[in-house]
ROSE-113791 format. One record per residue (C-alpha): x, y, z; residue number from 1; residue in one letter. Coordinates in nm, 3 decimals. Layout:
N
((X,Y,Z),NUM,"A")
...
This chain:
361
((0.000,0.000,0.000),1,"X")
((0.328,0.240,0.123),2,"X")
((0.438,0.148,-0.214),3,"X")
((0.161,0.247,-0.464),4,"X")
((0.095,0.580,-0.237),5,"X")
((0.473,0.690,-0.328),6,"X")
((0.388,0.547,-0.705),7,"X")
((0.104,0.807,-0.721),8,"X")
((0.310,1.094,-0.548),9,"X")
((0.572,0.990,-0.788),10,"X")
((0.327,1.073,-1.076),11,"X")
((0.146,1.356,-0.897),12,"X")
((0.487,1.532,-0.861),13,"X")
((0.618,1.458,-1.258),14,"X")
((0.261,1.606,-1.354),15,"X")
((0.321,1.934,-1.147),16,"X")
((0.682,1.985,-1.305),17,"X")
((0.572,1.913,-1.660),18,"X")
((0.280,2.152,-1.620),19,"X")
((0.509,2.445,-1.453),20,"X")
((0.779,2.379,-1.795),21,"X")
((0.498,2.438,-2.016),22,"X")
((0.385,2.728,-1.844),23,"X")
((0.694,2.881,-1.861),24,"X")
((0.766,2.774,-2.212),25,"X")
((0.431,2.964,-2.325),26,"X")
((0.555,3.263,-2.117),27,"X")
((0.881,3.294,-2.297),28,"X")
((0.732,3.212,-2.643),29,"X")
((0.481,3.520,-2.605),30,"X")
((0.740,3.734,-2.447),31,"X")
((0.886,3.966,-2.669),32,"X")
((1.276,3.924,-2.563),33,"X")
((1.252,3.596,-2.785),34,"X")
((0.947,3.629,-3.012),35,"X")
((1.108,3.599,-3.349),36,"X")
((0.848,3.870,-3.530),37,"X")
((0.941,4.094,-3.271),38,"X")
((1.312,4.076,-3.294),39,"X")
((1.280,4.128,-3.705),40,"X")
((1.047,4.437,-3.642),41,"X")
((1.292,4.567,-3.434),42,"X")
((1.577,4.498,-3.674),43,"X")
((1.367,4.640,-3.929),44,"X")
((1.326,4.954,-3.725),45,"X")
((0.945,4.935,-3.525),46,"X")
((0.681,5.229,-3.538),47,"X")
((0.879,5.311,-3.174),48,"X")
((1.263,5.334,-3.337),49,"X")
((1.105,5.523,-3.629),50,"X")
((0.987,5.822,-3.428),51,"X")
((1.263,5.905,-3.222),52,"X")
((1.458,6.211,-3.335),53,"X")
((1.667,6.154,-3.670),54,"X")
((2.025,6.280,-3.576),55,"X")
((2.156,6.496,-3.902),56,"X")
((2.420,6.627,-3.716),57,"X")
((2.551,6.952,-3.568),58,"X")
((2.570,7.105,-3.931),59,"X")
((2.214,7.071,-4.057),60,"X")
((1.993,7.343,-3.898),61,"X")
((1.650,7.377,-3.826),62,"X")
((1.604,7.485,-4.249),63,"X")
((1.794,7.191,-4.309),64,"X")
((1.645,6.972,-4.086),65,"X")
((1.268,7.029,-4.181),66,"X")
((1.354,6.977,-4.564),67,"X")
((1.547,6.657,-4.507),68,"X")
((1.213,6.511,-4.285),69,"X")
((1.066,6.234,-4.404),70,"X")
((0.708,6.246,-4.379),71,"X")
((0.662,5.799,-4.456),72,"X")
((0.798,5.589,-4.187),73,"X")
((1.175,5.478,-4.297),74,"X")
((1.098,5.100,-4.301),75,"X")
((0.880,5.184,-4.607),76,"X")
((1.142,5.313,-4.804),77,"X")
((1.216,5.083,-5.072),78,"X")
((1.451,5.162,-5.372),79,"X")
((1.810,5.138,-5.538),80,"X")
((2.024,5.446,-5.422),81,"X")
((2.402,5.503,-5.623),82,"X")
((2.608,5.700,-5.395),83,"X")
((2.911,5.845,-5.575),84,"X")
((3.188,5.962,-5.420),85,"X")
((3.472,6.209,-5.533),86,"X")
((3.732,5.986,-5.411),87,"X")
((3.824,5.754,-5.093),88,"X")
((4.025,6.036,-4.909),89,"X")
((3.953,6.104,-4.582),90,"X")
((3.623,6.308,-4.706),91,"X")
((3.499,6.054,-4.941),92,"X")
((3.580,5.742,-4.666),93,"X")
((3.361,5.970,-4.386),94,"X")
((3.080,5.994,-4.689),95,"X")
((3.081,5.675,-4.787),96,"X")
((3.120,5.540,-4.408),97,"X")
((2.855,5.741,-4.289),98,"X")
((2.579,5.641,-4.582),99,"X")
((2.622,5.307,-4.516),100,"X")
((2.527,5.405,-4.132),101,"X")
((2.274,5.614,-4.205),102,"X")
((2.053,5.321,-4.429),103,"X")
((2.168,5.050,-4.193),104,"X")
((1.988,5.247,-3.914),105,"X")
((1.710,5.393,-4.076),106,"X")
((1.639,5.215,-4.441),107,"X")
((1.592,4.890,-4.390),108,"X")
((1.461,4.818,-4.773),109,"X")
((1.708,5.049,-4.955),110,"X")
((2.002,4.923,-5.123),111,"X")
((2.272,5.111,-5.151),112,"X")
((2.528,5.132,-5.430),113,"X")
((2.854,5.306,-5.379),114,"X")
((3.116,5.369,-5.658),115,"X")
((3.469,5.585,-5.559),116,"X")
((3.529,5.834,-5.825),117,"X")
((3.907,5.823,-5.727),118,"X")
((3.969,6.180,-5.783),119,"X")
((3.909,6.119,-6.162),120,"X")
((3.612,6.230,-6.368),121,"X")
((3.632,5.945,-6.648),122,"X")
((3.618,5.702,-6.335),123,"X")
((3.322,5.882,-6.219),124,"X")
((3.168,5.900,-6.573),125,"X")
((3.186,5.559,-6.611),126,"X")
((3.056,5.452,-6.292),127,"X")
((2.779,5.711,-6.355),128,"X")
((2.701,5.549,-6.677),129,"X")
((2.715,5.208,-6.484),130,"X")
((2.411,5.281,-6.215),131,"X")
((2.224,5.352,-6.521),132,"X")
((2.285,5.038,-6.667),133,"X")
((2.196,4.877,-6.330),134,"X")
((1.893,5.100,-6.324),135,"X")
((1.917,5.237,-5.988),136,"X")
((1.609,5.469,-5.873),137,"X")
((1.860,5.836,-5.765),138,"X")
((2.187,5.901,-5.800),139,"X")
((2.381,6.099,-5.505),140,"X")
((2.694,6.255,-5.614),141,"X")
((3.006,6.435,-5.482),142,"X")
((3.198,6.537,-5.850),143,"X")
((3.564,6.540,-5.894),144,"X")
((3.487,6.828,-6.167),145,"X")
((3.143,6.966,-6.321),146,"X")
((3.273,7.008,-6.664),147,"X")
((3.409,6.651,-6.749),148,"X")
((3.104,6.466,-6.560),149,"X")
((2.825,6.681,-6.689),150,"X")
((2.756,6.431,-7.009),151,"X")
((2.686,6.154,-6.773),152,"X")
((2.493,6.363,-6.563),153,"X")
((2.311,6.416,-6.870),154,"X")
((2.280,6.083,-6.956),155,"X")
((2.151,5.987,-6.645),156,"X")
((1.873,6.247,-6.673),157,"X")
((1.772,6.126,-6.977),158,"X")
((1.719,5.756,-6.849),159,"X")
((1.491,5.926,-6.606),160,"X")
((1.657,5.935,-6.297),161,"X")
((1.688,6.210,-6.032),162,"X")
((2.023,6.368,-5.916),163,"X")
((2.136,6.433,-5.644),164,"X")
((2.446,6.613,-5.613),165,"X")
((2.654,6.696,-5.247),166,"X")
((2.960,6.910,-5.154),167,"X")
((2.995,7.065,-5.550),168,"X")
((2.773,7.204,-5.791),169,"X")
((2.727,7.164,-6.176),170,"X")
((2.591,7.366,-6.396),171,"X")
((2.354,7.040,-6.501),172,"X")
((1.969,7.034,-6.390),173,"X")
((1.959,6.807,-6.043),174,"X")
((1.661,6.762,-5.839),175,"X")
((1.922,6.940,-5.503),176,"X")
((2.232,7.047,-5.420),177,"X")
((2.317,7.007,-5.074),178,"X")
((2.650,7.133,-4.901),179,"X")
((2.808,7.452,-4.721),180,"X")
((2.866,7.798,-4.918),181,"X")
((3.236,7.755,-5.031),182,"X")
((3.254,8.067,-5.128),183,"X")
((3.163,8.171,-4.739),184,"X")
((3.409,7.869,-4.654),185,"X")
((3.656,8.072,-4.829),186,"X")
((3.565,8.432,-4.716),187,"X")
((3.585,8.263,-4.348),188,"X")
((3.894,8.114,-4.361),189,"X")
((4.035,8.451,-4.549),190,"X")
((3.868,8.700,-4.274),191,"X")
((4.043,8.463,-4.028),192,"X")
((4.401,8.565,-4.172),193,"X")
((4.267,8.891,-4.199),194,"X")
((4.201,8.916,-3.785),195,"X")
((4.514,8.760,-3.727),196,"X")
((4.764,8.901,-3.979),197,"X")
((4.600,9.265,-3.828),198,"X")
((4.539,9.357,-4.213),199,"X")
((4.896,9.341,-4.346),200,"X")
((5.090,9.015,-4.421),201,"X")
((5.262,8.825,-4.772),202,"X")
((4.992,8.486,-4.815),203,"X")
((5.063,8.158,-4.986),204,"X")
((4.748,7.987,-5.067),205,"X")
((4.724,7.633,-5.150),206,"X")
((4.466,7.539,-5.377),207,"X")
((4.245,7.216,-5.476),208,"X")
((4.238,7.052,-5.836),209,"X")
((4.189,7.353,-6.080),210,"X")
((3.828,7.268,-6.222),211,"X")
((3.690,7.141,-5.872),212,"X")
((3.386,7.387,-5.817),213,"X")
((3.569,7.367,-5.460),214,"X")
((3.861,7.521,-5.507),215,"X")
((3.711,7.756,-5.765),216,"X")
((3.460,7.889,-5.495),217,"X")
((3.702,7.887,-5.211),218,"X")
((3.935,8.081,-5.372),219,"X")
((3.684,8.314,-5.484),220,"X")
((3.566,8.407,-5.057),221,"X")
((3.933,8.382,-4.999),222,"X")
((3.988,8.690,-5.217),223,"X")
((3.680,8.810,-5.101),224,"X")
((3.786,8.875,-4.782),225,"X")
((4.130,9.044,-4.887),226,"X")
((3.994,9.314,-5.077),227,"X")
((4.017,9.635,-4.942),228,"X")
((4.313,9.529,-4.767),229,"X")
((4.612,9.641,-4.960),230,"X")
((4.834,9.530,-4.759),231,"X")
((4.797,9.168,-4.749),232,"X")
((4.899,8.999,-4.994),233,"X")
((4.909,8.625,-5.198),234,"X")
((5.289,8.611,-5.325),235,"X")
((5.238,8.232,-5.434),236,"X")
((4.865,8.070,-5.530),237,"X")
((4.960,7.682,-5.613),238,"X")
((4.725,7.386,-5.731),239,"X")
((4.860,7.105,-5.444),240,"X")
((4.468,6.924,-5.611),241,"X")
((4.386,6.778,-5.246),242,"X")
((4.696,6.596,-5.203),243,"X")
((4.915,6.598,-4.881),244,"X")
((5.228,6.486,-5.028),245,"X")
((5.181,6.737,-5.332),246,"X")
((5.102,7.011,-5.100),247,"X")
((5.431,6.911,-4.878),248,"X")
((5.631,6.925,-5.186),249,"X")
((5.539,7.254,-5.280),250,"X")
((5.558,7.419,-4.976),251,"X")
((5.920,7.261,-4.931),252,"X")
((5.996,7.508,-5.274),253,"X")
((5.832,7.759,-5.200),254,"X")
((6.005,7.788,-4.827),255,"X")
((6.338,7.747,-5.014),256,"X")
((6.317,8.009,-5.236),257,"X")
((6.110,8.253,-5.006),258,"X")
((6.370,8.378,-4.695),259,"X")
((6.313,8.389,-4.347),260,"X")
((6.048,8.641,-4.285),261,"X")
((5.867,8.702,-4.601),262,"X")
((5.587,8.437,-4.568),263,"X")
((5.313,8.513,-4.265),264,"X")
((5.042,8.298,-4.348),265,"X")
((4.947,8.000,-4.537),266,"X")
((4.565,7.922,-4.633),267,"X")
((4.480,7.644,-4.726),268,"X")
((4.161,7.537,-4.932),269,"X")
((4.179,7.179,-4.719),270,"X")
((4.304,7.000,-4.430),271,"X")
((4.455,6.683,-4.634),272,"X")
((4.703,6.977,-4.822),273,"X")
((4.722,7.149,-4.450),274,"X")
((4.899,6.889,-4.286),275,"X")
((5.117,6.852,-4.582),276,"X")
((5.246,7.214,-4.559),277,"X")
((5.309,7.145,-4.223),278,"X")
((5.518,6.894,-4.231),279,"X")
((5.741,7.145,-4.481),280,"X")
((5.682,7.462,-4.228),281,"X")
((5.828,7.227,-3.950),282,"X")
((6.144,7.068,-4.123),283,"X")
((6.229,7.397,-4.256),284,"X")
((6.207,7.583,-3.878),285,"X")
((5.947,7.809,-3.969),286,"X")
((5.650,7.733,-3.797),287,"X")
((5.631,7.971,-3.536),288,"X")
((5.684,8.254,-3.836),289,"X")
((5.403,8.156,-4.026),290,"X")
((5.016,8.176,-3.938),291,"X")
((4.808,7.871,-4.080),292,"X")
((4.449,7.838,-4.148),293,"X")
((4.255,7.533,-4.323),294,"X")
((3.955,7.447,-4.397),295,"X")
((3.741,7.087,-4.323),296,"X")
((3.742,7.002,-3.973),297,"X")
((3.882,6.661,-3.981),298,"X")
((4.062,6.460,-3.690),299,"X")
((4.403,6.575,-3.751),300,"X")
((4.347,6.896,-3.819),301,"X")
((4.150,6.950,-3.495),302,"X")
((4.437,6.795,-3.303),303,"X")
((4.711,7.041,-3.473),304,"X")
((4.475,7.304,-3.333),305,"X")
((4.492,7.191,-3.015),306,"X")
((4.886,7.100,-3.079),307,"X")
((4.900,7.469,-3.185),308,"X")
((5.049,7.402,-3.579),309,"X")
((4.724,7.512,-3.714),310,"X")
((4.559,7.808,-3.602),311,"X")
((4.199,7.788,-3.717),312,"X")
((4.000,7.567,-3.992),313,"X")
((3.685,7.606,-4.155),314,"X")
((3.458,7.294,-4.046),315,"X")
((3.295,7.200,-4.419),316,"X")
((3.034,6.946,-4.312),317,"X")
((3.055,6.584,-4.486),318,"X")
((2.704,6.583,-4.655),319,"X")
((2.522,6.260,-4.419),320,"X")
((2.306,6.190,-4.341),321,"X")
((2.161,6.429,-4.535),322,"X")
((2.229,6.305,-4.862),323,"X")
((2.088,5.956,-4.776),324,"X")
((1.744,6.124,-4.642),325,"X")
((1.724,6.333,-4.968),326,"X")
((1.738,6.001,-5.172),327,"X")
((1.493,5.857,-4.935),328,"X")
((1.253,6.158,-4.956),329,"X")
((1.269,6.107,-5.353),330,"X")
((1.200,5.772,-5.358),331,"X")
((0.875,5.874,-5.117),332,"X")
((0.769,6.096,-5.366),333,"X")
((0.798,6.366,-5.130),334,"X")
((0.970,6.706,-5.263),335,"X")
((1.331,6.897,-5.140),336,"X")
((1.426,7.224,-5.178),337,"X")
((1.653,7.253,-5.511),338,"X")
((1.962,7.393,-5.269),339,"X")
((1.984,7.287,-4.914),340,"X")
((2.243,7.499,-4.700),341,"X")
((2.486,7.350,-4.384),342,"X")
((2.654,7.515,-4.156),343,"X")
((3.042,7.588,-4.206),344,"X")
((3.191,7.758,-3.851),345,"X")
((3.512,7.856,-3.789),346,"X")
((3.717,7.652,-3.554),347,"X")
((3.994,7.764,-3.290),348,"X")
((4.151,7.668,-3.042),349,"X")
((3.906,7.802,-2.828),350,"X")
((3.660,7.600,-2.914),351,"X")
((3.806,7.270,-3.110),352,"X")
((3.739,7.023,-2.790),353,"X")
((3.382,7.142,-2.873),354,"X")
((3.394,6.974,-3.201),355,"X")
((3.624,6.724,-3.171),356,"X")
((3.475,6.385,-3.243),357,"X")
((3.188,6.540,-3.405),358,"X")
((3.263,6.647,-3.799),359,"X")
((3.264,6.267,-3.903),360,"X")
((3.631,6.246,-4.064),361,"X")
């Protein structure tokens, strides 16, 4: 009798525990730290992820900001985007580095091309005349020059699809241009040698590839922000076309055949040709002779700030997210402004730990 009693507890008790594991099974199958929908909604950006904030950055203001808002949720976005950049220099990498953020947090459905223009506009025709090929839906664009790209452009316009172009301008009929005022860029960085020169100084400027709407604009504010002021002047204006070791060459000849005394400022048109001259300026003795101003805002150039070999750069904004949300507002059907303006300020060493970390190159 003992022994059929503890038989039947035996059972009772097995019951009970296979009872309280299916419980608990349920339980975690409806929860939603393992439900497998729920963890692909959330990958795929839920109705909660989608209206948080979007974060364009510290260089997209509030006019910025309300043209580049999407008004459909971004997990409905659904379309091929061809992102092409000028080259893979530390600009282009930040571009292309932060695109590929900017769908992978908010574009689940778009796909996103991306073809590196290396600094050459028959690369960058070609690649243009490839995303037609592959059909994609908008092209996004940073040229290497207007001039040599513009029949592609033109091409692609005639297969129908919308451009986009970021950081330079062309002449050619795109749906936006989006990027800071080089010509202000220019007129900043020049003021800035104006301040600290005290309106009288010999300048060497160092400027980007010749047909590069950049350098054409930037040189343009540059001189700008000179005139009136007779007594500063540009003894040297040199094509170093983005290039650090180009720049560093150059400056090493001009240093040589310019003595001690007769060069107070270099500005530069960007910090890759910045550091460059610097590394001339410092093998030669000179730097604390000669004021230096550039223009970008990336890493290096915020740490020779603080270092105290460059006095001040322009901060020109790399053009994401905003580029990305202007491709996904096309696809939506929904409409841009034909020019969308960021924000270009003037960093110094009083306020570079400010934006250190924060211009995305």
């Amino acid at each position: 009798m003992k022994s059929l009693r503890g038989y039947t507890f035996l059972i009772l008790v097995i019951a009970l525990l296979f009872v309280s594991t299916c419980e608990r099974n349920v339980k975690r199958k409806d929860s939603p730290v393992y439900n497998e929908t729920e963890t692909k909604v959330k990958y795929n950006h839920s109705p909660k992820k989608s209206e948080e904030p979007i974060d364009f950055g510290m260089f997209c203001g509030d006019i910025c900001q309300e043209s580049l808002t999407l008004q459909a949720p971004g997990e409905s976005i659904n379309g091929k985007v061809g992102l092409i950049v000028s080259g893979f220099f530390p600009y282009g990498l930040g571009t292309r580095i932060m695109a590929a953020e900017t769908v992978r947090k908010y574009f689940p459905k778009m796909e996103l091309v991306i073809g590196n223009g290396d600094s050459n506009p028959v690369i960058q025709s070609s690649i243009v005349d490839d995303f037609i090929s592959k059909k994609v839906d908008v092209i996004v664009i940073d040229l290497v020059e207007k001039d040599a790209v513009n029949p592609a452009l033109e091409r692609a316009r005639a297969a129908g699809i919308p451009i986009i172009t970021i950081d330079r301008w062309t002449p050619v009929d795109v749906l936006s241009l989006i990027k800071a005022d080089d010509v202000e860029v220019g007129r900043k960085a020049g003021q800035h040698i104006v301040n600290l020169l005290k309106g009288q100084g010999n300048v060497i400027e160092l400027k980007g590839t010749a047909f590069s709407t950049t350098t054409i604009d930037r040189h343009k504010g540059i001189l700008e922000a000179f005139k009136g002021y007779n007594d500063i002047q540009i003894i040297d204006s040199i094509h170093a076309d983005f290039s650090t070791d180009k720049a560093e060459q150059m400056m090493e000849g001009i240093l040589q055949r310019t003595p001690k005394g007769q060069i107070d400022a270099v500005v530069s048109h960007a910090d890759v040709m910045t550091m460059g001259a610097i590394k001339a300026i410092k093998a030669a003795g000179r730097e604390n002779e000669i004021i230096v101003v550039s223009v970008d805002g990336q890493k290096k150039a915020l740490e020779a700030i603080e270092s105290g070999e460059i006095d001040a750069t322009v901060a020109y904004p790399i053009v994401m997210p905003m580029g990305i949300f202007a491709a996904a507002k096309t696809l939506a059907g929904e409409k841009i402004p034909d020019y969308i303006e960021l924000d270009a300020p003037l960093i110094t060493k009083e306020n570079v730990a400010f934006y250190k970390g924060k211009t995305g190159y």
